[in-house]
C-alpha positions as CSV (number, residue, x, y, z in Angstrom):
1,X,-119.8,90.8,211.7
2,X,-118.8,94.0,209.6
3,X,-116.7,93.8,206.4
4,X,-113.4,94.9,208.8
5,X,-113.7,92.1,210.9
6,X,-114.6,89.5,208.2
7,X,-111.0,90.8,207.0
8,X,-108.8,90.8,209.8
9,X,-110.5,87.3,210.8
10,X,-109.4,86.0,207.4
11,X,-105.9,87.6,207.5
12,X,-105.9,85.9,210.9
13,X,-106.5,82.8,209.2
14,X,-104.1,83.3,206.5
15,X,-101.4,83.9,209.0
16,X,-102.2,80.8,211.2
17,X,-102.2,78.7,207.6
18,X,-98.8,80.1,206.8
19,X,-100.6,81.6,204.0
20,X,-99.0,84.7,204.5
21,X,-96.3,85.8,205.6
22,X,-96.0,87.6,208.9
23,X,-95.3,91.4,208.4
24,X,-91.7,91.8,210.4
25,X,-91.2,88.7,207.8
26,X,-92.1,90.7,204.8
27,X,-90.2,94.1,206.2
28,X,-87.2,91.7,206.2
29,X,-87.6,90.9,202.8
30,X,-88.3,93.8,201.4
31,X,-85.1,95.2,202.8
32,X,-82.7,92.6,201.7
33,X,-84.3,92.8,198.3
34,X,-83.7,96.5,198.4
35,X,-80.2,96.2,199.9
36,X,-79.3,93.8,196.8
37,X,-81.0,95.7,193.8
38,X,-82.2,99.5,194.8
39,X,-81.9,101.9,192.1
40,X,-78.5,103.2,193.5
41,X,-77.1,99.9,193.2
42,X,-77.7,98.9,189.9
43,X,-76.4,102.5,188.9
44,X,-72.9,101.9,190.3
45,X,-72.5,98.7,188.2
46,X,-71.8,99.0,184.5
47,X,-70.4,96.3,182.4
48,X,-70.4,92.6,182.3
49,X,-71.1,93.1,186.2
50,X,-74.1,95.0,185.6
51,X,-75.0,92.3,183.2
52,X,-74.6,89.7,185.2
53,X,-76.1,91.1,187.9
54,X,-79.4,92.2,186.4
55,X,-80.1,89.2,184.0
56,X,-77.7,86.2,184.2
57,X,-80.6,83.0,185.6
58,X,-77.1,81.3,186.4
59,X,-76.5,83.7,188.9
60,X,-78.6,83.1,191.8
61,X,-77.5,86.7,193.2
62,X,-78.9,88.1,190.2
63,X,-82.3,90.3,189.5
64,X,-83.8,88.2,187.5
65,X,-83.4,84.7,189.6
66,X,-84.5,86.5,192.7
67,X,-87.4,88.0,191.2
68,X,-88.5,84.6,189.6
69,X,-87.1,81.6,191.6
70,X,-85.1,82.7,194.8
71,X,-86.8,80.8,197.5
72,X,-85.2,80.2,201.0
73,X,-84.3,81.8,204.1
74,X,-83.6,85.1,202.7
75,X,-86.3,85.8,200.0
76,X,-89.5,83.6,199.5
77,X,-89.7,85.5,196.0
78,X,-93.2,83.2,195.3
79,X,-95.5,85.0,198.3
80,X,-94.7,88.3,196.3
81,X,-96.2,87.4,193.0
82,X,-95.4,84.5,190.1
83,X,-93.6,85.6,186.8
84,X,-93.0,82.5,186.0
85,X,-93.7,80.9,182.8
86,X,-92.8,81.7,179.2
87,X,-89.5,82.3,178.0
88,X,-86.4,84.5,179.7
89,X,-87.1,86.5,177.1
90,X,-89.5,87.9,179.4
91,X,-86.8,90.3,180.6
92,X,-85.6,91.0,177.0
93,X,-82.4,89.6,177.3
94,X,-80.7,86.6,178.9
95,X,-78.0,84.4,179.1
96,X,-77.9,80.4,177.2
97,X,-77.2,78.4,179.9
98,X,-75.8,75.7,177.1
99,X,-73.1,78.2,175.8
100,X,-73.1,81.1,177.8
101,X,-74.0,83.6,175.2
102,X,-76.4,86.4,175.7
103,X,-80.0,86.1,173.6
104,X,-82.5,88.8,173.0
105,X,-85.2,88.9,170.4
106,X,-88.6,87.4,171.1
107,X,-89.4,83.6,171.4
108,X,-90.0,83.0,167.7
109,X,-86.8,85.1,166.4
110,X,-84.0,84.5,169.2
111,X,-80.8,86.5,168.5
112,X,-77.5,85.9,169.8
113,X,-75.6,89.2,170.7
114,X,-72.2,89.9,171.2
115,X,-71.2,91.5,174.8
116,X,-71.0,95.1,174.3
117,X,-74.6,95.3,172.6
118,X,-75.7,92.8,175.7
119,X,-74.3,95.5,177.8
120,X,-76.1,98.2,176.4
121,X,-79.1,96.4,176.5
122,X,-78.5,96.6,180.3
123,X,-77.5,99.7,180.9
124,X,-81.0,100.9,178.7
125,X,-83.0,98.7,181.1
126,X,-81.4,99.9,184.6
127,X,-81.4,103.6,183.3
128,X,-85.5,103.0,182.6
129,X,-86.0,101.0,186.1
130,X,-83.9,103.7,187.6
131,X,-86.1,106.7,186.3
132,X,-89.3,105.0,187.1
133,X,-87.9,104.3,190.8
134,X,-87.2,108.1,190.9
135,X,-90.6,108.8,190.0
136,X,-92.2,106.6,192.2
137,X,-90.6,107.7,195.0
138,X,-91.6,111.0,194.5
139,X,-95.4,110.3,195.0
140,X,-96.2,110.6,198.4
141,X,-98.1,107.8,199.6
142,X,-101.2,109.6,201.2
143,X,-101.9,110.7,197.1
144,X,-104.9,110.7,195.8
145,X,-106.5,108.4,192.8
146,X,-105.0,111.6,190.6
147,X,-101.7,111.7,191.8
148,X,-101.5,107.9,191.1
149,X,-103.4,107.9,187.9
150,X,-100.5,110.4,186.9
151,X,-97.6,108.0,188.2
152,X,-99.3,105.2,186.1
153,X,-99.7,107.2,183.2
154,X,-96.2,108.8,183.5
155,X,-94.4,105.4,183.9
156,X,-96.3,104.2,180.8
157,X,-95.5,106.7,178.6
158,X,-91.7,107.3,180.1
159,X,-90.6,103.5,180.4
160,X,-90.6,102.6,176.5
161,X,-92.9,99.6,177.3
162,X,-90.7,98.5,180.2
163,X,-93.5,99.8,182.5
164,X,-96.2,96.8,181.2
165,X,-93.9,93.9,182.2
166,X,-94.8,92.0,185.0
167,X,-91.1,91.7,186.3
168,X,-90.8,95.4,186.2
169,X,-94.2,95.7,188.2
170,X,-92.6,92.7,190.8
171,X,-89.4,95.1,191.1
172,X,-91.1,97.8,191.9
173,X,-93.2,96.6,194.2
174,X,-90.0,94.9,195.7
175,X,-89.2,98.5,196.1
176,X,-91.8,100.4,197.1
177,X,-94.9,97.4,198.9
178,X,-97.1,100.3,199.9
């Protein structure tokens, strides 16, 4: 049996294990996901609905709860990769469920922040995903190692650090799978 086979027998396998999910299964997904948080729809929010949208855990429409615990009918976030673990601070800001004030800092120096700078904060992050969407899109998707090297290297460099976190890597593969 050649490598090709050994693969398609064990994606076969996967399948029939509900391993995997089936592909008109992850189209679907993909496309809500998309429908709920595309570039273009993040950019018409602004304000406490932006916030709320992007990074409130309470909010089970939001980013950030279907990118790390969403799992039903609609969006099985789990088969597309785990971020979870650690602290919300993962997505360098969030909301206390206990008082309902927004927290950014790191785990060993928490700060509360009032609403306008927790706004801010949101805007600055759904500018950044926003760019590096645009970028993305832009690389065609027969490129070569260069072209993607590039893309890597731009996002790096362009995303103030946004670009290493695992949620943003989640996103935009929520965005763009291939």
């Amino acid at each position: 049996m050649n490598f090709e086979d050994k693969v398609n027998e064990t994606y076969q396998k996967m399948l029939s294990e509900n391993k995997l999910l089936p592909k008109e299964t992850l189209m679907e997904s993909y496309e809500i996901f998309r429908h709920n948080f595309a570039p273009e729809k993040l950019l018409n929010l602004d304000g406490e609905a932006l916030l709320e949208t992007m990074f409130n855990h309470g909010n089970k429409g939001s980013l950030v709860y279907w990118l790390e615990f969403k799992n039903d009918e609609e969006l099985q976030t789990g088969r597309f990769g785990g971020i979870a673990g650690g602290s919300a601070l993962k997505f360098g800001i969030y909301k206390r469920k206990e008082d309902g004030k927004w927290i950014t800092g790191n785990p060993r120096d928490m700060q509360e922040i009032e609403l306008p700078e927790a706004i801010e904060i949101a805007r600055k992050k759904r500018d950044l995903l926003a760019k590096g969407a645009k970028f993305i899109e832009a690389v065609p998707l027969d490129a070569d190692d260069f072209a993607f090297k590039k893309m890597q290297e731009y996002i790096d460099e362009e995303l103030e650090g946004l670009g290493n976190l695992g949620w943003v890597h989640k996103y935009f593969h929520m965005l763009f799978p291939d």
